[in-house]
LOKE-23957 format. One record per residue (C-alpha): residue in one letter; x, y, z. Coordinates in Angstrom, 2 decimals. Last residue first. Layout:
N
NODE code      c1      c2      c3
NODE    A       X       Y       Z
...
// end
This chain:
268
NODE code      c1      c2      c3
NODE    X    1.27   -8.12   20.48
NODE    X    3.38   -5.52   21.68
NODE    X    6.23   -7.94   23.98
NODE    X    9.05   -6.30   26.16
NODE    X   11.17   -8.52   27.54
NODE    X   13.50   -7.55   29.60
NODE    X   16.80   -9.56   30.29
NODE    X   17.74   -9.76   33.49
NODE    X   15.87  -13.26   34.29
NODE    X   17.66  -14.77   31.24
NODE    X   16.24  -16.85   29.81
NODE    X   15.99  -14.32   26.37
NODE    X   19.72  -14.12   27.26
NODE    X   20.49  -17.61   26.99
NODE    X   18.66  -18.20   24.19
NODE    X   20.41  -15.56   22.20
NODE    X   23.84  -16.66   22.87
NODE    X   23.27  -20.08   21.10
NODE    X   23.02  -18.91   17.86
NODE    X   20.67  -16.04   16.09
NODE    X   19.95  -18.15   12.57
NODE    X   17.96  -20.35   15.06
NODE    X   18.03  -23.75   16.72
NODE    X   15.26  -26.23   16.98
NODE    X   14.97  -27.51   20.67
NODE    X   12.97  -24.44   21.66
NODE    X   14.11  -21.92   24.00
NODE    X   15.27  -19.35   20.83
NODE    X   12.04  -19.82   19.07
NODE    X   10.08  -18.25   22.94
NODE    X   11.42  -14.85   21.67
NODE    X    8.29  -14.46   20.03
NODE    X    9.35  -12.68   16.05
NODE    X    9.53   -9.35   14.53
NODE    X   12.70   -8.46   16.69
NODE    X   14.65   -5.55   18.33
NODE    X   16.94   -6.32   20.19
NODE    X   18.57   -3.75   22.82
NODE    X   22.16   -4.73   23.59
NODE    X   23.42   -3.68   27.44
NODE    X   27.64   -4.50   27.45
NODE    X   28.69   -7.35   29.95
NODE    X   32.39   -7.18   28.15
NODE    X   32.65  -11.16   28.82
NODE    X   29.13  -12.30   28.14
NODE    X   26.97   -9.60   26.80
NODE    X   30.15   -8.26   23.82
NODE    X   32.35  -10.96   23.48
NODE    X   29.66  -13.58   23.78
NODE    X   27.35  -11.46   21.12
NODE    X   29.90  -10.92   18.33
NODE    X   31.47  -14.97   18.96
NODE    X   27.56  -16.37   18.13
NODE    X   26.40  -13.62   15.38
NODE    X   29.19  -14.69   13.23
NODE    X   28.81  -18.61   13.61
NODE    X   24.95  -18.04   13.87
NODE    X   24.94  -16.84   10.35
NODE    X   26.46  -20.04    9.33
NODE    X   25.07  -22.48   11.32
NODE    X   21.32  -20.98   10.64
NODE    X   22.51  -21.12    6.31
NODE    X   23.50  -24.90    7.08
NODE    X   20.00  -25.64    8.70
NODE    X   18.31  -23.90    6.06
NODE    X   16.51  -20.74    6.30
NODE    X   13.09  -20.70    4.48
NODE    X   11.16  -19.99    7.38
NODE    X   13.08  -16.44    7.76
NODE    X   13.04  -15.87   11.34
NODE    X   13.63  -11.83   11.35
NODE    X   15.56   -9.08   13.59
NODE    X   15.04   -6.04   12.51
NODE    X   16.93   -3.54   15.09
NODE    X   19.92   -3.69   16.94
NODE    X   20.34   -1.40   19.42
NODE    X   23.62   -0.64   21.35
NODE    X   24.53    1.29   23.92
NODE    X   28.10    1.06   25.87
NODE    X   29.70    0.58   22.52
NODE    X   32.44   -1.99   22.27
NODE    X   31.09   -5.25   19.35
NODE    X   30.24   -1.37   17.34
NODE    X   33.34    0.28   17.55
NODE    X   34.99   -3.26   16.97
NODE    X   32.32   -4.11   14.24
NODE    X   33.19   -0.63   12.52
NODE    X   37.03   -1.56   11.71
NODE    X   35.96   -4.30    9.01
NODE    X   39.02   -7.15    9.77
NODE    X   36.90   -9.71    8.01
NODE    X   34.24   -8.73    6.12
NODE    X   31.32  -11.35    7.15
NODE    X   30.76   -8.92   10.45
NODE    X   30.10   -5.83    7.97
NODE    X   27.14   -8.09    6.44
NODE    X   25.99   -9.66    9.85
NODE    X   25.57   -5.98   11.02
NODE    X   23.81   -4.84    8.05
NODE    X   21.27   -7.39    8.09
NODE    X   21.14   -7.16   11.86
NODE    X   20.19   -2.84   11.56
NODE    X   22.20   -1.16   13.28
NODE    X   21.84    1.56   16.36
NODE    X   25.10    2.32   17.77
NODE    X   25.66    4.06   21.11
NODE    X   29.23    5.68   23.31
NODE    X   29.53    6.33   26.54
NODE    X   32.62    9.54   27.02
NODE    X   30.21   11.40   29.51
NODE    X   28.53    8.62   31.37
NODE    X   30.64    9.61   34.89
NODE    X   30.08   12.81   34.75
NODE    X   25.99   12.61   34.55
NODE    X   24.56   14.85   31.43
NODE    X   25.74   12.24   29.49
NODE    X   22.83   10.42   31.02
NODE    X   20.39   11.85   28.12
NODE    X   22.12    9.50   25.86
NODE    X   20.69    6.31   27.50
NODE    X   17.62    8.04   27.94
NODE    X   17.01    8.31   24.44
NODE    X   18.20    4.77   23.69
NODE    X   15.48    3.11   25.82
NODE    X   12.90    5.44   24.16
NODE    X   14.45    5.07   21.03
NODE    X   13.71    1.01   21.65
NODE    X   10.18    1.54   22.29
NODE    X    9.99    3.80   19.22
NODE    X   11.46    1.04   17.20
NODE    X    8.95   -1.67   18.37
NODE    X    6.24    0.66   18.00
NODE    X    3.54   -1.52   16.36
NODE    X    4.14   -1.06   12.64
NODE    X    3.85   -4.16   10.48
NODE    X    6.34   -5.38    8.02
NODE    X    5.33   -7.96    5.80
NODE    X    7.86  -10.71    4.83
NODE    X    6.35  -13.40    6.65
NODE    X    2.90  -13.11    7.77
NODE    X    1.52  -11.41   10.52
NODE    X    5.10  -10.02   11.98
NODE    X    5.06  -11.15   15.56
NODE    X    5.89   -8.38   17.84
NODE    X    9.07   -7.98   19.63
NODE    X   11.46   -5.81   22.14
NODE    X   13.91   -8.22   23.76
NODE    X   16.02   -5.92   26.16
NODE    X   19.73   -6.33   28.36
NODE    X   20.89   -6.09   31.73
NODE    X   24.58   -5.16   31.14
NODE    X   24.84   -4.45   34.88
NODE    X   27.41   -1.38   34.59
NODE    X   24.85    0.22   31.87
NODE    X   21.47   -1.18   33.93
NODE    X   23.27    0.75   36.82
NODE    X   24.25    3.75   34.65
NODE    X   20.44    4.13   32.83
NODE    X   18.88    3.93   36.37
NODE    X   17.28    7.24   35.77
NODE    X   15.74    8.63   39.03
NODE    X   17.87   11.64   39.21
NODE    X   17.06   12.43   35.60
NODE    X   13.61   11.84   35.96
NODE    X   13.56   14.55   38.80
NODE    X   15.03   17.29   36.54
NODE    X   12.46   16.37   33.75
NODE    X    9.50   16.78   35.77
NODE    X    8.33   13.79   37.80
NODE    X    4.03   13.28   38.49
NODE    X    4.15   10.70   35.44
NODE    X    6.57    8.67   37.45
NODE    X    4.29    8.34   40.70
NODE    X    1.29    6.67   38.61
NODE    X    4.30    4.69   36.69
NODE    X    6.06    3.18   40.00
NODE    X    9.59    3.92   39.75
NODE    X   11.53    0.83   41.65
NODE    X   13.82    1.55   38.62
NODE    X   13.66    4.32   36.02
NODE    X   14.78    3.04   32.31
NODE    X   14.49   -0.44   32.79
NODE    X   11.18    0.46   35.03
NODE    X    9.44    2.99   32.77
NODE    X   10.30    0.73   29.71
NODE    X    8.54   -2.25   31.17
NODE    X    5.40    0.28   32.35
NODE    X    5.01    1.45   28.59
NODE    X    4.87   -1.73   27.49
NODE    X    2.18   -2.66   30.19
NODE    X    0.38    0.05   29.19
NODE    X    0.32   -0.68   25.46
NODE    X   -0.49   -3.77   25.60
NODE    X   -3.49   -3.06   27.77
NODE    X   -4.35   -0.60   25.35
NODE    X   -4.20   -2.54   22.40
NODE    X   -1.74   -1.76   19.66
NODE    X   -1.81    0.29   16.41
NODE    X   -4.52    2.84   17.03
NODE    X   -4.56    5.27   14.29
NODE    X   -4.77    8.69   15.26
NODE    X   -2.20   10.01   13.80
NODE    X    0.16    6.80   16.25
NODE    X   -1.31    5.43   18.71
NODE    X   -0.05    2.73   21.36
NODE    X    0.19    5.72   23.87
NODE    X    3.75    6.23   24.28
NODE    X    4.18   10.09   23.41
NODE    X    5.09   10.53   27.18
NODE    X    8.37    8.54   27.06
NODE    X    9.47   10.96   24.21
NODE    X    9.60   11.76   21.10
NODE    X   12.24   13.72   18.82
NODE    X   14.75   11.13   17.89
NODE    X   12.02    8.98   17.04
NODE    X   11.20   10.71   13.93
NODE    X   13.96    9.74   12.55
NODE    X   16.37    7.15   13.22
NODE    X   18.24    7.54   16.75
NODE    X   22.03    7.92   16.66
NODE    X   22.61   11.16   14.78
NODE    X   19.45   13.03   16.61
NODE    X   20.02   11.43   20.19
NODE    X   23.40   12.44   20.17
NODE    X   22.51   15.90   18.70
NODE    X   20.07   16.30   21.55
NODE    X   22.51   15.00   24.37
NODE    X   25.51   17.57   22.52
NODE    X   23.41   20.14   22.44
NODE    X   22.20   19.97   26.03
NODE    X   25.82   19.83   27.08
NODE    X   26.74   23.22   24.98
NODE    X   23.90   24.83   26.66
NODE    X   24.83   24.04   29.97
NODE    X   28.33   25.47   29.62
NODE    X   27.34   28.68   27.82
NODE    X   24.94   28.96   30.63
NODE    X   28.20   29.23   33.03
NODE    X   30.24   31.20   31.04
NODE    X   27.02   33.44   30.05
NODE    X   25.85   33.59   26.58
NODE    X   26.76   34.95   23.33
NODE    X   29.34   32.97   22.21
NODE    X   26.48   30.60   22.02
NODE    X   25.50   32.45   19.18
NODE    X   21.76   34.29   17.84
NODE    X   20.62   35.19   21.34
NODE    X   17.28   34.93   22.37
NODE    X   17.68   33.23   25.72
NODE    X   15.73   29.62   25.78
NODE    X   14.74   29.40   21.83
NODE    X   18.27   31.35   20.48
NODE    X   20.75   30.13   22.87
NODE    X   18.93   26.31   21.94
NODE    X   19.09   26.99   18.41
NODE    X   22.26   28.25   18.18
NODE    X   23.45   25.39   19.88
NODE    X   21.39   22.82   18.10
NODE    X   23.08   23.59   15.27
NODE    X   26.66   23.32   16.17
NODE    X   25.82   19.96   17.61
NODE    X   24.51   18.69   14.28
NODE    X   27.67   20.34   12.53
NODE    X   30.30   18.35   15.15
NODE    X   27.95   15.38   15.83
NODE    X   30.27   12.88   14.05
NODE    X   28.00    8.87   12.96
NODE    X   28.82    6.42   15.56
// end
């Protein structure tokens, strides 16, 4: 996880400045001081962690649009958007959730239970054709996720959680380096998304073994023993892990796409 020192510096000023008009924390109140510095440390969290412009949105820019352009259908799209509502806010019914102001979405969040749980998320769509990426808000569905993740270090006992968002082709590189000190700070994170997730046709069926025997010990440390929540984000149906033919992803994978826990979020 990337330092927030100079990000969170920022978004103090700019936070004493927007909400109080003064140029410096330093500035403020004790006890606003206090608040302030917290809501600069969520945002610059959620800027360092979160790819841009996700960082920025919010539940309520879900609409399966995106300038205009209408990238999934609207069925899709609500359904989507209820999935996320009730990871992120359970036994919250959406018609009730929209009514909530910040303050009373916070005390909803069920962020820590899903957190002690380790209930984890599929998030796909099926690319079109191999090799072609399409956009259909599988990464803003999973900044959503992350986004409230972060916002529950405003709750004591989430203060010192820590996230990772990683792209698999980056994480299987860095776990083929032996000893590489980020996989432990990743394998441990309370958060972690990891984003990209492909079926290559042309793997072979010593290439799968291989990748899987990296991806296979990473995953039961982390969902099976440590019980951590992993968001996946993937461009294929996670019905290829329940089939007889196995996948560059292991073993580990098909049990948690069975799992009952495990949402599965699909925008297609």
């Amino acid at each position: 996880m990337k330092d927030i020192s100079a990000i969170r510096t920022r978004f103090e000023k700019m936070l004493s400045k927007k909400h109080y008009n003064k140029n410096s924390i330093d500035e403020l109140p004790v006890d606003v001081r206090q608040n302030v510095r917290m809501a600069a440390e969520v945002k610059a969290y959620q800027s360092a962690v979160i790819p841009d412009p996700y960082a920025s949105m919010s539940i309520d820019d879900f609409s399966g649009k995106s300038e205009g352009a209408t990238l999934l259908d609207t069925a899709v799209a609500i359904n989507a958007r209820k999935q996320i509502i009730d990871y992120c806010w359970r036994g919250t019914k959406p018609e009730i959730f929209e009514l909530m102001d910040l303050s009373q979405r916070q005390d909803a969040s069920s962020m820590t239970y899903r957190r002690d749980k380790g209930h984890n998320v599929i998030i796909f769509a099926d690319s079109p054709e191999h090799g072609l990426k399409k956009q259909t808000g599988k990464t803003l569905c999973a900044s959503l996720i992350m986004q409230e993740a972060i916002t529950q270090r405003f709750s004591s006992g989430r203060i010192c959680d820590t996230y990772e968002w990683i792209d698999f082709s980056v994480l299987f590189k860095e776990l083929q380096e032996t000893g590489a000190p980020s996989i432990a700070r990743i394998q441990t994170c309370d958060w972690l998304v990891i984003d990209d997730m492909d079926l290559p046709s042309s793997d072979s069926d010593k290439m799968k073994s291989y990748i899987s025997g990296f991806f296979d010990p990473f995953l039961i440390e982390r969902t099976q023993q440590d019980k951590l929540p992993t968001i996946f984000v993937m461009r294929f149906h996670p019905s290829k892990f329940l089939g007889a033919e196995p996948t560059r992803y292991g073993r580990v994978m098909q049990k948690i796409a069975s799992d009952k826990n495990t949402t599965i979020i699909s925008l297609q």
